[in-house]
C-alpha positions in Angstrom: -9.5 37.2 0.9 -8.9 38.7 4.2 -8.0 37.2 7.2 -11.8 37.9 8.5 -13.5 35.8 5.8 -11.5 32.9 7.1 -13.9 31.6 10.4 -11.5 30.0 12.9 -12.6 28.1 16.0 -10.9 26.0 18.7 -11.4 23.3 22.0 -9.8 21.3 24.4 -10.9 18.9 26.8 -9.4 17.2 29.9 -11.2 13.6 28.9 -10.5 11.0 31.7 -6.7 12.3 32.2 -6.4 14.3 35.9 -5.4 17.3 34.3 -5.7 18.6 30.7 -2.1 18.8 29.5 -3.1 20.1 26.0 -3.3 23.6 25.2 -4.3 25.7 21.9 -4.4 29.7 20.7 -6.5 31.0 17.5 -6.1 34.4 19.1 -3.0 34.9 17.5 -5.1 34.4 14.1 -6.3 38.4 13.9 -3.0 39.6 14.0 0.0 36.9 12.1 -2.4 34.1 10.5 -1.3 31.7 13.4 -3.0 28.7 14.7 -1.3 26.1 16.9 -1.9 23.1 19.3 0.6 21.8 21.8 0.6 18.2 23.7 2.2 18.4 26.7 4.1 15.6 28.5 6.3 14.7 31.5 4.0 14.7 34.4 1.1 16.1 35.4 2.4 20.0 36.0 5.0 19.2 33.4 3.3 18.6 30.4 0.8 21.6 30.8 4.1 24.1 31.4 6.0 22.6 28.7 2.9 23.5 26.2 2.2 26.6 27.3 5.3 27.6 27.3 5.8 26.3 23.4 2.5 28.3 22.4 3.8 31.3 24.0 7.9 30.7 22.0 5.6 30.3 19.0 3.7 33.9 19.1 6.4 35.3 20.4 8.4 34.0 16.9 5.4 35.1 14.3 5.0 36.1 12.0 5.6 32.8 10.4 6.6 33.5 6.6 8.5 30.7 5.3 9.6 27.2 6.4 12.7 28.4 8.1 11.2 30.8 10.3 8.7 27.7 11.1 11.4 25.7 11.9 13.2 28.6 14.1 10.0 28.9 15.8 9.7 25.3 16.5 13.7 25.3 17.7 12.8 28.4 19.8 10.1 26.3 21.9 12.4 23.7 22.3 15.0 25.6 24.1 12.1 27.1 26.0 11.1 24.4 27.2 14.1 23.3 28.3 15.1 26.6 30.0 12.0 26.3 32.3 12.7 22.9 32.8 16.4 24.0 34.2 15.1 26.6 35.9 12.8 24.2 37.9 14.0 21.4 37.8 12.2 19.4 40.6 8.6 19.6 39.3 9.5 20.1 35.1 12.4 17.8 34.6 11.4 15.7 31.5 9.0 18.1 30.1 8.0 18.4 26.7 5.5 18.4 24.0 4.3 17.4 20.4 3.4 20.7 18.0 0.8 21.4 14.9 1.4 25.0 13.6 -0.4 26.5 10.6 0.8 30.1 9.8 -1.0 31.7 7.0 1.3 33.1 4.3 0.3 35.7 1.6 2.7 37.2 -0.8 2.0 39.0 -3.9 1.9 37.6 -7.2 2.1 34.0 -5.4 -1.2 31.9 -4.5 -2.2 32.2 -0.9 -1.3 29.3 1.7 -0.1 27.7 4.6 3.0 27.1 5.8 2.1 23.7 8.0 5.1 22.6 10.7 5.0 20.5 13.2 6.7 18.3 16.0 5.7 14.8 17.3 2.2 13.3 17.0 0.2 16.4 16.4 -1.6 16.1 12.9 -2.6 19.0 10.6 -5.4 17.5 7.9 -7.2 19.1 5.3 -10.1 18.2 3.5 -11.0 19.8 0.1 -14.7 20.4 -1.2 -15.1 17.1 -3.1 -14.1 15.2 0.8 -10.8 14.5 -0.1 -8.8 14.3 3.4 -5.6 14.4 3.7 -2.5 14.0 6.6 -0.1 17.1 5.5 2.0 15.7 8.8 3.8 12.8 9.3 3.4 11.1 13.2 7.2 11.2 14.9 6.3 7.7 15.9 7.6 3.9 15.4 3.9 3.3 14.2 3.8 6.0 11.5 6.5 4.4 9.9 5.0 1.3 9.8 1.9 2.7 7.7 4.3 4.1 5.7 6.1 0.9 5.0 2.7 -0.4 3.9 2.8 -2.7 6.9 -0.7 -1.4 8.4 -3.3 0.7 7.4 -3.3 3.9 8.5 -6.7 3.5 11.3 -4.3 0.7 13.0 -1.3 3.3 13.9 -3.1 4.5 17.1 -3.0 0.7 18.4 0.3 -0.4 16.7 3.2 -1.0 18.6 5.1 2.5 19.1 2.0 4.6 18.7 2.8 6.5 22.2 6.5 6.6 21.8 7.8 9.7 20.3 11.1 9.9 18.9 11.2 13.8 18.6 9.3 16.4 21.1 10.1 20.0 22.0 11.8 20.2 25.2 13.9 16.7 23.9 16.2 18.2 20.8 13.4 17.2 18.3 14.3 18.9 15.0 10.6 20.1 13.7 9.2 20.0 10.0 7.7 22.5 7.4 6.5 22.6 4.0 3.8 24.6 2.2 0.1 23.8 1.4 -2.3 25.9 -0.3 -5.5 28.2 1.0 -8.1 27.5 -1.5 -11.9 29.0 -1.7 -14.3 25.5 0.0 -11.3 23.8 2.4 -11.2 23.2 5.9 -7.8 22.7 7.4 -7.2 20.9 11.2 -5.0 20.5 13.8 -5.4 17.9 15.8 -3.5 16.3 19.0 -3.6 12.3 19.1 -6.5 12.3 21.7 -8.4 13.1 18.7 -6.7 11.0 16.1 -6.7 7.7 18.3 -10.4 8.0 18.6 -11.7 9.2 14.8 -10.7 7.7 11.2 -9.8 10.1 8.8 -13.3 9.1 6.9 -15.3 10.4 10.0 -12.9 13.3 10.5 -13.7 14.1 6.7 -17.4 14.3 7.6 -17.2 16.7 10.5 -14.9 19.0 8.7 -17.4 19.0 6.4 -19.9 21.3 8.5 -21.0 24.8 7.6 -18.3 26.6 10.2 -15.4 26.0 11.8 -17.5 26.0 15.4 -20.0 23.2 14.1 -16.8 21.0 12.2 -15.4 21.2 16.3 -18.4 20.6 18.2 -18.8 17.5 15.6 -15.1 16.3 16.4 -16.3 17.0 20.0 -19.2 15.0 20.0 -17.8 12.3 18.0 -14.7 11.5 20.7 -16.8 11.7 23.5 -19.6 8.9 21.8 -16.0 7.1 21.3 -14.8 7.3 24.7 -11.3 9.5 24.8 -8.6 7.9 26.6 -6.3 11.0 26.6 -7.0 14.9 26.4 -8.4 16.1 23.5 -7.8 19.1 21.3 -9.0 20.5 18.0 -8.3 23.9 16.2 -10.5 24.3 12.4 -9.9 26.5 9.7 -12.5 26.8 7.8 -12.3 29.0 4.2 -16.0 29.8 2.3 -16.8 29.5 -0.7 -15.5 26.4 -3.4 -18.7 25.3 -4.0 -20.5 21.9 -2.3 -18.7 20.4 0.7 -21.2 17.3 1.4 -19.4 14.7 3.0 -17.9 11.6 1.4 -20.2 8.4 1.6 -19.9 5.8 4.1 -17.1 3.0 3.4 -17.5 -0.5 4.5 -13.4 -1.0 4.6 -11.9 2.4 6.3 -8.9 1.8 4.4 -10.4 2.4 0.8 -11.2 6.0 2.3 -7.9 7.0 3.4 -5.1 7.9 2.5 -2.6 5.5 0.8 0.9 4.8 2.4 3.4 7.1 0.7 5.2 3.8 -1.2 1.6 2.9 -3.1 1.3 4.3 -6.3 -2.0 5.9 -6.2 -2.4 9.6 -5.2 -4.0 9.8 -1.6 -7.3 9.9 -1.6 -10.0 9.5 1.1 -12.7 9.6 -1.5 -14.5 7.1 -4.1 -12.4 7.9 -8.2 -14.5 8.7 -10.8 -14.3 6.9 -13.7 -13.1 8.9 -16.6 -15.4 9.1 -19.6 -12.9 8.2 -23.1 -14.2 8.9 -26.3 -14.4 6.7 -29.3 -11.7 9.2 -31.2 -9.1 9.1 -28.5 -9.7 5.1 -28.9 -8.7 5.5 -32.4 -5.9 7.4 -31.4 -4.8 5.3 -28.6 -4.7 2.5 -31.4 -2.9 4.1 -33.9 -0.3 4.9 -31.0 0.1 1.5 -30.8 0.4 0.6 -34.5 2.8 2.7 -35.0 4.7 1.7 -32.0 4.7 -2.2 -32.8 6.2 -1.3 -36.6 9.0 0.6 -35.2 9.8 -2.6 -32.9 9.7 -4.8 -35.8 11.7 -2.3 -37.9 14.2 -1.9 -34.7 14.4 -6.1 -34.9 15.4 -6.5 -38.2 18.2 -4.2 -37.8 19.5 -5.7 -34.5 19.3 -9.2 -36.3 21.6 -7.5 -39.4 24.1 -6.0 -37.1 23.7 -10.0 -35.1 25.0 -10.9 -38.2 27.6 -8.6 -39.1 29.0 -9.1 -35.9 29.2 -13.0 -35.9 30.9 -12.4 -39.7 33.1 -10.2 -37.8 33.7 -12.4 -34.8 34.8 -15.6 -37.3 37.4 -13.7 -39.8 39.1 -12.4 -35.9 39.2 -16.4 -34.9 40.6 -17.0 -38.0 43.2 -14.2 -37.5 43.7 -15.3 -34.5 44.4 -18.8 -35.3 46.7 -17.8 -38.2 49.1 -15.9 -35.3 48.8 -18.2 -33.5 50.5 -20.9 -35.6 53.2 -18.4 -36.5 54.5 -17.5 -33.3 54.5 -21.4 -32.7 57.2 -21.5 -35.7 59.5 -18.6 -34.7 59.6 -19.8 -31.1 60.6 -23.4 -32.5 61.4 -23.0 -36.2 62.5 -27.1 -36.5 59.7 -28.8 -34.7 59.6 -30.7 -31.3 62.7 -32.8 -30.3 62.2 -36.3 -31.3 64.8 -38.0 -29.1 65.6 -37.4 -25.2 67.7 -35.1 -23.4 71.5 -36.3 -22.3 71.4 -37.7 -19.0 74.1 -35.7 -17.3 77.5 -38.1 -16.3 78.4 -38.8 -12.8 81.9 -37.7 -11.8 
């Protein structure tokens, strides 16, 4: 698979904001396998600078092989960002930005993938051929951690408490994240800033990365934000790799939630699509119930020995009392060998 079969395609739009503070950069695609979107913010000149100026850290750091040069790279926009910002400091002071990177890695004898990092709100999904979607980031918000406390479900972060409050950004100190996803034949892969992810559930995001090419999944995204009504710039850059077979979308949920992901603390594996029941044969029944057979006479067999040691022990237990007792009584003798004194004391005489 070379890096031409994969079909790349990006957007951003201003939306209602006075200027569009988000920027993007497949170019850098062609030559390290790099994709990125930035979120700028701190003012209306400040946010734009701030991610332009992390795009430009990032390419200049690429190629992006493993998660600590991703998380150089993210460390290196930082202290861009906050170099410009020193440098002028009337119109940049407080700039920053939230950061999706995906940086293609390929090494031989090692399956091909991504190495996903990212800073702030910015979300990288992925959705595999059967529409299974999936967050591969984790929001640097108060309202991402309630999801993942189980508190709310995951379409109520953009409108919980916190949801705009971002406790690490580059240009702030923010200490980025990494880890490693795999490039497989039928995916499409997404980065997405929040004026995106406030206006689409993970379920509708699912069904426009299901398009034909990465151009139609964004124009999809596109049309679906603006039938929404954005209330923030919005920004989307699609991976998409052929091949894998089908990629029809998921069908429609009545409840959002049973097509998302689960909180991290569940017990299920995320999912944003409907299980299939697994067919179990009647000789895997029979199995099952020996299993269980066999199982129940080791308990009982386990039982009757604990209740014979029980035994034993209280046998045990009652010849030590009576030990015991014995000792007892003979210490009692050769600390007063004639008994208790019968009659009182002398009362000491008076001079």
């Amino acid at each position: 698979m070379t890096a031409a079969t994969i079909d790349v395609h990006g957007f951003s739009e201003q939306g209602p904001r006075p200027e569009n503070q988000d920027a993007f950069d497949v170019e850098a695609f062609s030559s390290h396998g790099l994709l990125m979107v930035a979120d700028g913010m701190g003012g209306l000149r400040g946010g734009r600078a701030a991610a332009e100026t992390a795009i430009a850290a990032v390419r200049e750091a690429a190629p992006l092989a493993n998660h600590v040069e991703a998380r150089r790279a993210l460390a290196e926009a930082d202290r861009a960002i906050r170099e410009r910002a020193e440098r002028e400091p009337d119109e940049l002071s407080g700039m920053g930005c939230a950061m999706g990177i995906l940086s293609r890695v390929r090494k031989r004898g090692e399956p091909e993938g991504w190495i996903v990092a990212h800073v702030g709100d910015v979300r990288v999904v992925s959705r595999s051929p059967d529409g299974v979607v999936r967050l591969e980031t984790r929001d640097h918000t108060p309202a991402f951690t309630l999801w993942e406390e189980g508190r709310i479900g995951v379409d109520e972060i953009p409108e919980a408490e916190g949801a705009n409050r971002l406790y690490r950004a580059a240009g702030h100190g923010g200490e980025g994240e990494a880890s490693w996803i795999p490039l497989a034949p039928g995916w499409r892969y997404a980065i997405l800033s929040d004026g995106v992810t406030k206006a689409m559930r993970l379920d509708e995001l699912g069904r426009a990365l299901a398009e034909p090419s990465a151009r139609a999944a964004c124009e999809a995204i596109r049309e679906k934000v603006r039938a929404r009504g954005p209330d923030d710039n919005f920004t989307a850059v699609v991976a998409a790799v052929p091949g894998g077979g089908a990629t029809a979308p998921p069908p429609p949920s009545p409840d959002p939630d049973e097509t998302m992901i689960p909180p991290p603390s569940r017990s299920e594996a995320p999912s944003a699509a409907p299980r299939q029941r697994s067919v179990v044969g009647p000789w895997l029944v029979a199995l099952l119930a020996l299993l269980v057979a066999g199982l129940a006479g080791w308990m009982a067999w386990e039982a009757r020995d604990a209740a014979a040691e029980a035994g034993q022990l209280r046998a045990e237990v009652a010849e030590l009392r009576g030990t015991v007792d014995s000792l007892r009584l003979e210490l009692r003798e050769a600390v007063d060998p004639f008994g208790p004194e019968t009659s009182p004391p002398p009362t000491p005489e008076e001079p």
